[in-house]
SEKOL-820377 format. One record per residue: residue number from 1; chain; residue in one letter; x, y, z of N, C-alpha, C, O in turn. Coordinates in steps of 0.2 Angstrom, whole numbers. Example, Ala and Ser with C-alpha at 12.3 -4.5 7.8 and 13.67 -1.06 7.14 Angstrom:
<nodes>
NODE  seq  mol  type    n.x    n.y    n.z   ca.x   ca.y   ca.z    c.x    c.y    c.z    o.x    o.y    o.z
NODE    1    A     a     66    -28     39     62    -22     39     66    -16     39     71    -17     42
NODE    2    A     s     64    -11     35     68     -5     36     64      0     39     67      6     40
</nodes>
This chain:
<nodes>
NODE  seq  mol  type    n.x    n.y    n.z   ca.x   ca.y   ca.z    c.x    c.y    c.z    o.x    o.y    o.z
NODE    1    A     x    -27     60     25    -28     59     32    -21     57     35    -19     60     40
NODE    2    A     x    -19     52     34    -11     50     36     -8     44     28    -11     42     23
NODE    3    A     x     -1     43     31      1     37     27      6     32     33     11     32     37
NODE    4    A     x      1     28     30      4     22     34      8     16     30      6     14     25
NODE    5    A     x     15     12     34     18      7     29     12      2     35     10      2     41
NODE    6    A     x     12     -3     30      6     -9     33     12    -16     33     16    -16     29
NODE    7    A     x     10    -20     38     15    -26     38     11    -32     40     13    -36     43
NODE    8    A     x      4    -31     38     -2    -36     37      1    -42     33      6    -41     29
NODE    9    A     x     -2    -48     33     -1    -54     29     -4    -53     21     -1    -53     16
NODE   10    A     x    -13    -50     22    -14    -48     20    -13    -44     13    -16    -44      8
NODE   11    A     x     -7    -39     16     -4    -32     11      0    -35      8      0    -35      2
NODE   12    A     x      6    -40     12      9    -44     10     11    -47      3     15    -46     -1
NODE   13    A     x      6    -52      4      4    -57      0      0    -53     -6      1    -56    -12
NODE   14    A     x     -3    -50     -6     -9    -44    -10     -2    -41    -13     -1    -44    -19
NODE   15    A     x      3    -37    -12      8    -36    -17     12    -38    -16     17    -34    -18
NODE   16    A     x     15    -45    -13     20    -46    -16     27    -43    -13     32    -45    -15
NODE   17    A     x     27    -39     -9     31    -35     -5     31    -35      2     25    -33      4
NODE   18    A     x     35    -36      7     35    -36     14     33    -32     17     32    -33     23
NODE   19    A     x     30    -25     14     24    -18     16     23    -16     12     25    -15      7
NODE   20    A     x     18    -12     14     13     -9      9     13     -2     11     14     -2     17
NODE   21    A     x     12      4      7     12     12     10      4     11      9      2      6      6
NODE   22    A     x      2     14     12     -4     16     11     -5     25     12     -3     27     17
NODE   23    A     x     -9     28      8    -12     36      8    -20     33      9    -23     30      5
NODE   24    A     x    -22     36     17    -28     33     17    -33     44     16    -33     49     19
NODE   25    A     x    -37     40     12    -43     47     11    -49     46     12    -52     41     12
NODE   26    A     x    -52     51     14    -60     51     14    -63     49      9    -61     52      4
NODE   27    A     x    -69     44      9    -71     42      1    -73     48     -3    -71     49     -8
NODE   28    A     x    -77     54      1    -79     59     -4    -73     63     -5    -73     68     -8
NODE   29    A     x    -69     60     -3    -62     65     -6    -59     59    -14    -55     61    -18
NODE   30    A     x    -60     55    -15    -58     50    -22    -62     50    -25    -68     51    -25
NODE   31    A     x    -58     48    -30    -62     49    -38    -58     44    -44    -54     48    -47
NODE   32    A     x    -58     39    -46    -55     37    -52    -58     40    -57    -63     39    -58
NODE   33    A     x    -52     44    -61    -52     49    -65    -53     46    -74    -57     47    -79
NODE   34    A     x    -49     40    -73    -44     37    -82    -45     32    -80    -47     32    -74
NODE   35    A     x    -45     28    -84    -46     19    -84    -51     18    -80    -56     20    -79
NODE   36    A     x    -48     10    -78    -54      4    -75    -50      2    -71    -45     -1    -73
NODE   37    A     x    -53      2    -64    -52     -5    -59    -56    -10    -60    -62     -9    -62
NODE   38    A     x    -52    -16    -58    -56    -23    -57    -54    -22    -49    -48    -22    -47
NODE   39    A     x    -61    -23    -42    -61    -24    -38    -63    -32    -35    -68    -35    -38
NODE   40    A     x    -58    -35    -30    -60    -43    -29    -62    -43    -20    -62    -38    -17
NODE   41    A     x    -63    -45    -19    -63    -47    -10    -60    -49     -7    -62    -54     -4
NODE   42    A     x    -56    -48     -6    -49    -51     -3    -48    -55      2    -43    -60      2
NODE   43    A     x    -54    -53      9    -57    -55     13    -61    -52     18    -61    -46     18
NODE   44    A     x    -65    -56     21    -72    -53     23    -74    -48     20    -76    -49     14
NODE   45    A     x    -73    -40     22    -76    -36     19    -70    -32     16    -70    -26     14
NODE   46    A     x    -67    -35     17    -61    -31     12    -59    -30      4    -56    -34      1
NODE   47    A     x    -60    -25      1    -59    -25     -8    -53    -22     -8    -51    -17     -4
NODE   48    A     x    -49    -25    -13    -46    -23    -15    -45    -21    -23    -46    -25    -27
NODE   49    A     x    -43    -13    -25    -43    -13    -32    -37    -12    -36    -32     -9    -33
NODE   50    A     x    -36    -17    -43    -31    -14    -45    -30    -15    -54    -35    -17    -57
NODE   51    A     x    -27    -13    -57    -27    -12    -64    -28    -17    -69    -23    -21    -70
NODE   52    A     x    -36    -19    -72    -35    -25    -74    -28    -25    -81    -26    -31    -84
NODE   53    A     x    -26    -21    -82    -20    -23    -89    -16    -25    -84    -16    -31    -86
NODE   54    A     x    -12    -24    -79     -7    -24    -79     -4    -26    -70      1    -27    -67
NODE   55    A     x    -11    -27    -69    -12    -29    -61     -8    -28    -55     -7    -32    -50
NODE   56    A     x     -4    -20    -55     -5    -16    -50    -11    -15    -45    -17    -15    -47
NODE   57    A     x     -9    -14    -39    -14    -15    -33    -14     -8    -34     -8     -6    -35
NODE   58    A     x    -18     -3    -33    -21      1    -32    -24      6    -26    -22     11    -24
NODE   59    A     x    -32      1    -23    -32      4    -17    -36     -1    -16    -37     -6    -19
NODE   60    A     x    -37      1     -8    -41     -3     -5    -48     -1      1    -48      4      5
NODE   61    A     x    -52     -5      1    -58      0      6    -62     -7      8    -65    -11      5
NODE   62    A     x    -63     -6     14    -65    -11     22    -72     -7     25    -71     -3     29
NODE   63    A     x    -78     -8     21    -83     -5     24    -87     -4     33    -91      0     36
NODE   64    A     x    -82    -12     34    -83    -13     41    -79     -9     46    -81     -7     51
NODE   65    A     x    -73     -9     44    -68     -8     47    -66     -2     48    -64      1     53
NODE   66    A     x    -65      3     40    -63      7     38    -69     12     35    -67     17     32
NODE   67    A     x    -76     12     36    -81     14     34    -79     22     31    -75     25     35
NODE   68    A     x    -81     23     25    -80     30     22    -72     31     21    -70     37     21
NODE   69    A     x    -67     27     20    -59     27     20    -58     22     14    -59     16     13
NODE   70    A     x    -54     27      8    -51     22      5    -44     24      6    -41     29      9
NODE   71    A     x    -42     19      3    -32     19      6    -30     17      0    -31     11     -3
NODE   72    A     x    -26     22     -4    -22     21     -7    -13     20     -7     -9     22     -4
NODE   73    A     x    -14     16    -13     -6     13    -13     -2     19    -15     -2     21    -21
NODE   74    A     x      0     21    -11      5     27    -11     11     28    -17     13     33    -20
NODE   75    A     x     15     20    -17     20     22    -22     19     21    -28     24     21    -32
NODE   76    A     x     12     20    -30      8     21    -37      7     28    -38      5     29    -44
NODE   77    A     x      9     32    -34      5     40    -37     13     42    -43     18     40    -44
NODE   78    A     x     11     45    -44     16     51    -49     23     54    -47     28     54    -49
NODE   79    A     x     20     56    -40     26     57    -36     24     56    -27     21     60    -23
NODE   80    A     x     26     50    -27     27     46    -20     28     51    -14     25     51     -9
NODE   81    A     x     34     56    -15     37     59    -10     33     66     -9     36     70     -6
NODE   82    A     x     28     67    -12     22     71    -11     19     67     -3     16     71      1
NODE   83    A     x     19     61      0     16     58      4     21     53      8     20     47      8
NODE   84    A     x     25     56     11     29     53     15     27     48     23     24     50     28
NODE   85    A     x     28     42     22     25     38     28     25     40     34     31     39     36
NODE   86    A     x     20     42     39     23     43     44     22     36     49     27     35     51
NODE   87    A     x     18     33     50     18     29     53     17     21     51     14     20     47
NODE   88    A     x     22     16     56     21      7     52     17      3     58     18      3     64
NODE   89    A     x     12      0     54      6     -2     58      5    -11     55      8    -14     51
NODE   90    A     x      1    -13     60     -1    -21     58      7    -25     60      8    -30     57
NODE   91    A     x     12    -23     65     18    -23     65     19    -32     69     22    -37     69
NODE   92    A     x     15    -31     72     11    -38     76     15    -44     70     19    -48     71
NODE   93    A     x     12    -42     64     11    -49     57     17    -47     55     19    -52     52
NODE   94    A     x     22    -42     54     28    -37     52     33    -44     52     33    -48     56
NODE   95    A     x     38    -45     45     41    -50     46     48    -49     46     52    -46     42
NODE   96    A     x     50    -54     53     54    -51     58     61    -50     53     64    -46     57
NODE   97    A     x     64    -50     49     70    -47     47     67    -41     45     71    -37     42
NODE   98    A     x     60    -38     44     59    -29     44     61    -26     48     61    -20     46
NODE   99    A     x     62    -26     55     64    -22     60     69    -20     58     69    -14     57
NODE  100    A     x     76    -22     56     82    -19     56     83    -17     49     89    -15     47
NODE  101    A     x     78    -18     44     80    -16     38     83     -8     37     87     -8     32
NODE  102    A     x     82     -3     40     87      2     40     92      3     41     94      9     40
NODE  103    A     x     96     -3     44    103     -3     44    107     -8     39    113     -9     41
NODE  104    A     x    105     -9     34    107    -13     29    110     -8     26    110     -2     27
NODE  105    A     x    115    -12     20    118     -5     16    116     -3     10    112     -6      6
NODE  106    A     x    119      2      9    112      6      4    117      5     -4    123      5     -4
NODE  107    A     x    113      3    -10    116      6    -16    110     10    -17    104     10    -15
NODE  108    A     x    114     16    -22    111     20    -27    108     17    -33    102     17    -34
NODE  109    A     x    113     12    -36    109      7    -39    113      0    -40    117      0    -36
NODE  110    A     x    113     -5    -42    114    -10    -41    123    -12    -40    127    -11    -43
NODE  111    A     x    123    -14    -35    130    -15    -32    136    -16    -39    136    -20    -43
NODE  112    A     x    140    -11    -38    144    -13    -43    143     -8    -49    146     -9    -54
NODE  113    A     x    138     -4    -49    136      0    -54    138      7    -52    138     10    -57
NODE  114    A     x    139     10    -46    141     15    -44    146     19    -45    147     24    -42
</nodes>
């Protein structure tokens, strides 16, 4: 349906990352195929699933909110760039040195490795 970067407290804290991509789908469009999620509540009506070996967050789905919508964690897929973000949402909670993060300077990889 769309892919959104989230800058909720929420996503946050849930990974550990200052945002979250989100790939959100129609529930009868998903399917966990291989393994097992362990889902928790994260809050109010909100679940969150993620890998119990190795506890990657996985997806998420808000019955209330998001009725028939799971959202998945996008840079968990195979290949990411199959689902490029189009829009950054929850920007309200966004923590404030994220605005200017694309003007920071870039390495390929670790400074000094180039």
């Amino acid at each position: 349906m769309h892919v959104a970067l989230c800058h909720c407290s929420d996503c946050r804290k849930s990974a550990g990352a200052p945002m979250v991509s989100w790939a959100m789908f129609r529930e009868d469009q998903f399917v966990v195929t291989q393994g097992e999620v362990t889902t928790c509540n994260s809050s109010g009506a909100s679940m969150r699933s993620f890998c119990p070996r190795c506890g990657t967050g996985l997806f998420f789905t808000n019955a209330e909110t998001l009725p028939g919508i799971v959202d998945v964690q996008s840079a968990t897929l195979d290949d990411p760039d199959q689902l490029p973000a189009q829009v950054h949402i929850q920007t309200a909670e966004r923590i404030s040195w994220m605005a200017g993060q694309h003007t920071l300077p870039e390495f390929a990889r670790f400074p000094g490795e180039e």
